[in-house]
N, C-alpha and C positions, 0 to 999 in steps of 0.2 A: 842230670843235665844242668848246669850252670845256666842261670838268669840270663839276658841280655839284653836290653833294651828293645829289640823289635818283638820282643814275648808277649810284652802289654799290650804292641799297636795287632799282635797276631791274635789275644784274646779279644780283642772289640772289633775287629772283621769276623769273629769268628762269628759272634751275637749276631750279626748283619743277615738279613733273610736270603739274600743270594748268596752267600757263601754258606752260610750252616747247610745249605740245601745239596752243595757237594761232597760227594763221599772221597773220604781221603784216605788211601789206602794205607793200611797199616805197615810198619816197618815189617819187610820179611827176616823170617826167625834164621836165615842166615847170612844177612847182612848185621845184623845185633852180632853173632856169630863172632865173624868177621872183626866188627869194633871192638869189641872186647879183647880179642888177640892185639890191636893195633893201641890197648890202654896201658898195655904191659909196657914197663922200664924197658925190658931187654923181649920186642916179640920174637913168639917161639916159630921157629920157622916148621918144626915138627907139629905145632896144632893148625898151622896154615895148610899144611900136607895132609893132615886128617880132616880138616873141614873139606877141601877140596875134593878129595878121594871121596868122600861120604857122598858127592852126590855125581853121577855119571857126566851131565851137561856139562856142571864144573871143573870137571876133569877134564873131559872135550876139549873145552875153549881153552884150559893150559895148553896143554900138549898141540892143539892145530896152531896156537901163537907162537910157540916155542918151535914149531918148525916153518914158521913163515919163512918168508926169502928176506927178513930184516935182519935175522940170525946167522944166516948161509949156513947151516951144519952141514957137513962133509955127509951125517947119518942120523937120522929122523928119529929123533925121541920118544921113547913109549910106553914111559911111566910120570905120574902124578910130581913124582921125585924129580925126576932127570929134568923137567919142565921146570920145575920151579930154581934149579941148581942157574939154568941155563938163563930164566927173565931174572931172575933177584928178588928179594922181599917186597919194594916199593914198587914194581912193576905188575906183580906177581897181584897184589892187595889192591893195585888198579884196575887191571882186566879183571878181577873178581868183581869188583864193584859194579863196575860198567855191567857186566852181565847180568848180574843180578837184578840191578835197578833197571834193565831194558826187560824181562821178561815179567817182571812185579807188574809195572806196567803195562805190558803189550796191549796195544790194540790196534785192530785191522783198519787201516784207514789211507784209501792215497794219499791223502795229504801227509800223513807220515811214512812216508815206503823209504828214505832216506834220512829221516828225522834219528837214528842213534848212531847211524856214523858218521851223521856230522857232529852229535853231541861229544862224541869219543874223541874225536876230533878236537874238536872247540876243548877239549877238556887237556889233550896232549899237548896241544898251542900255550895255555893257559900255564900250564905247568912249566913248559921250556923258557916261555917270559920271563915267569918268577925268578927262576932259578938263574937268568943271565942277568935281571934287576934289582930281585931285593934278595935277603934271608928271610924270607917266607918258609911257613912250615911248607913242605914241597907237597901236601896233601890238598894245601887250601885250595891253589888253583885250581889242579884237578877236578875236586869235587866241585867249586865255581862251575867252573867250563862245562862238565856233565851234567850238573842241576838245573844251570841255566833257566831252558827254555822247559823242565818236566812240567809245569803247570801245563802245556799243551795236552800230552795224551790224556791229562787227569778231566782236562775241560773235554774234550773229544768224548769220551767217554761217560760224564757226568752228566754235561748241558745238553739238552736238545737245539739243534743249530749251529751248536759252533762251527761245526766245519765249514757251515758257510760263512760264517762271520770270518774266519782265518781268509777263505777265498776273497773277501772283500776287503779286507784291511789290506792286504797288498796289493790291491790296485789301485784304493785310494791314494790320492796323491794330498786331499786337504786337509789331513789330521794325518797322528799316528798310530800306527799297529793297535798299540795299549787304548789310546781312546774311542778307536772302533770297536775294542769289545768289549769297556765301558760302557758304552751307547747302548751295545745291543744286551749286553749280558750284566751289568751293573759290578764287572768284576771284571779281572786282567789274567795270563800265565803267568804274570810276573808275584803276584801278590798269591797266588793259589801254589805255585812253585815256590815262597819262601816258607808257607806253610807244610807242601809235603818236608822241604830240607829239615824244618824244627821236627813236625813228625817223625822223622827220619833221624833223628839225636845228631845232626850236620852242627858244626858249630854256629853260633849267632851271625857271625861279621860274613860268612858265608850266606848265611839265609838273607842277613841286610841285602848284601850285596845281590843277588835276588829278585830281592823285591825295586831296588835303585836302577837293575841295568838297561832301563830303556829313559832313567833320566840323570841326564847326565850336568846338571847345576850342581849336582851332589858332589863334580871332581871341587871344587873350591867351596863347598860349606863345611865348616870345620864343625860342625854338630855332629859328623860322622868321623869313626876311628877313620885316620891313613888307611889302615889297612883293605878295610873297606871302599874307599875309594879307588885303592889301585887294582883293587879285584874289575870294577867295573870299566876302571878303563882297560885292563889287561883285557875283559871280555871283548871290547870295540876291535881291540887288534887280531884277536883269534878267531873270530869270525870272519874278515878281513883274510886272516892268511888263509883259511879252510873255505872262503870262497874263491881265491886266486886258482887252491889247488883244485879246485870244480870247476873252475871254469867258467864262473858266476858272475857278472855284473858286479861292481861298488853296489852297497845298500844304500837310501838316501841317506840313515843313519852316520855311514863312514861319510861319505861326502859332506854333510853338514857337521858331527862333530870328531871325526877324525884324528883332525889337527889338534884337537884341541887332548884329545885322549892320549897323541904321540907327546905333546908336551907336558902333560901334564907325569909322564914315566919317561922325559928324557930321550925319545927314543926318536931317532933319525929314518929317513926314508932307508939310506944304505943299510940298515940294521934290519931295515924290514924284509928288506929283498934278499936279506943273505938267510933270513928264519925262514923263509918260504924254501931254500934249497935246501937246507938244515932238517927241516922237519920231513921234506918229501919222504922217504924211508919210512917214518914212522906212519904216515897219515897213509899209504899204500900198504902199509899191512894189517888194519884197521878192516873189519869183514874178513879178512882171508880163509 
């Protein structure tokens, strides 16, 4: 794994008595898997089909996505193979991820009973941006959008309390999220989620981003890559479209810096409203 600069600020949180104190779970042995097919010049789509096929869940979740109603097949898929013919490589190495990283994780908790398909979500928004925005690797968003918020189930499950600190940071109205669980926990998801990314061999500008995306002074300091910056405001608008599609309230977050995220990628109100139809398809067949 390549140096990056948030490696340093990731070793001297790590020294910090509340953060050494959580357990950061280990990369699973088939998501490494996974990366490694995806380092290759030319990935093989026949060792995608044998990782896959190796484990029954991961086959599962090919095959029930590959006959979602996003695909309409005239007749329902029912091999490892025919699934992946049908999503493609880059989609194919996305729902792998996402499953992966949701069950590595899992923990039982209301306050997460919807927390991975919004991640899958936030993670498909993030990706369609890119790709209508810049020449981003079309991976980065992705993994962005689904990283995001992971320090949550890590804190859920590590800290005593958190969950209710989650429950109070969204009702306070006179600080934010991140420094209510400063206050209470001397640490954030933001900051523990760029740690699992680096754990997780996620690129640097991915983990920055990360760790930046609940501060947003970062879109105009040039101490951080572009790339970096546009990750975190592409995250303000994916959240944004993946709450329009719930149903959700504006976060104070988009109300306060919003505008500032739409401009800062160019991006117009009507461009917003057309991604919200755009994406519908994809974000309803997300669970299926």
């Amino acid at each position: 794994m390549n140096t990056h600069p948030i490696d340093e600020h990731i070793q001297q949180l790590r020294a910090q008595p509340a953060v050494r104190a959580i357990v950061i779970p280990p990369c699973p042995e088939s998501l490494l898997r996974l990366q490694a097919i995806l380092r290759e010049a030319d990935p093989d789509m026949g060792a995608l089909e044998q990782l896959a096929a190796s484990d029954v869940a991961l086959a599962a979740a090919l095959i029930r996505q590959a006959n979602s109603p996003l695909f309409g097949l005239a007749q329902p898929v029912q091999t490892v193979g025919m699934a992946l013919t049908v999503l493609g490589m880059r989609p194919a190495v996305e729902l792998l991820s996402a499953f992966i990283t949701r069950h590595a994780l899992h923990v039982r908790s209301p306050l997460l009973e919807h927390f991975w398909e919004s991640s899958q979500r936030r993670a498909i928004a993030c990706e369609h941006i890119g790709r209508q925005l810049y020449s981003l690797d079309p991976g980065l968003g992705y993994s962005f959008g689904l990283f995001c918020h992971v320090g949550m189930p890590v804190l859920v499950k590590a800290v005593r309390g958190y969950g209710s600190t989650v429950t109070e940071a969204l009702a306070r109205k006179d600080r934010t999220f991140t420094q209510t669980e400063n206050a209470n926990h001397r640490t954030d998801h933001a900051v523990v989620g760029a740690i699992v990314a680096r754990t997780w061999h996620l690129p640097g500008d991915v983990a920055q981003a990360i760790w930046l995306h609940h501060d947003f002074s970062c879109l105009s300091d040039e101490r951080f890559d572009p790339t970096v910056r546009h990750l975190v405001a592409m995250g303000a608008l994916a959240d944004y479209l993946v709450n329009q599609h719930d149903s959700l309230p504006a976060t104070r977050e988009w109300t306060e810096h919003g505008e500032a995220c739409m401009q800062h990628l160019h991006v117009s109100h009507e461009e917003l409203d057309h991604w919200i139809d755009a994406l519908h398809p994809a974000f309803e067949a997300v669970g299926f």
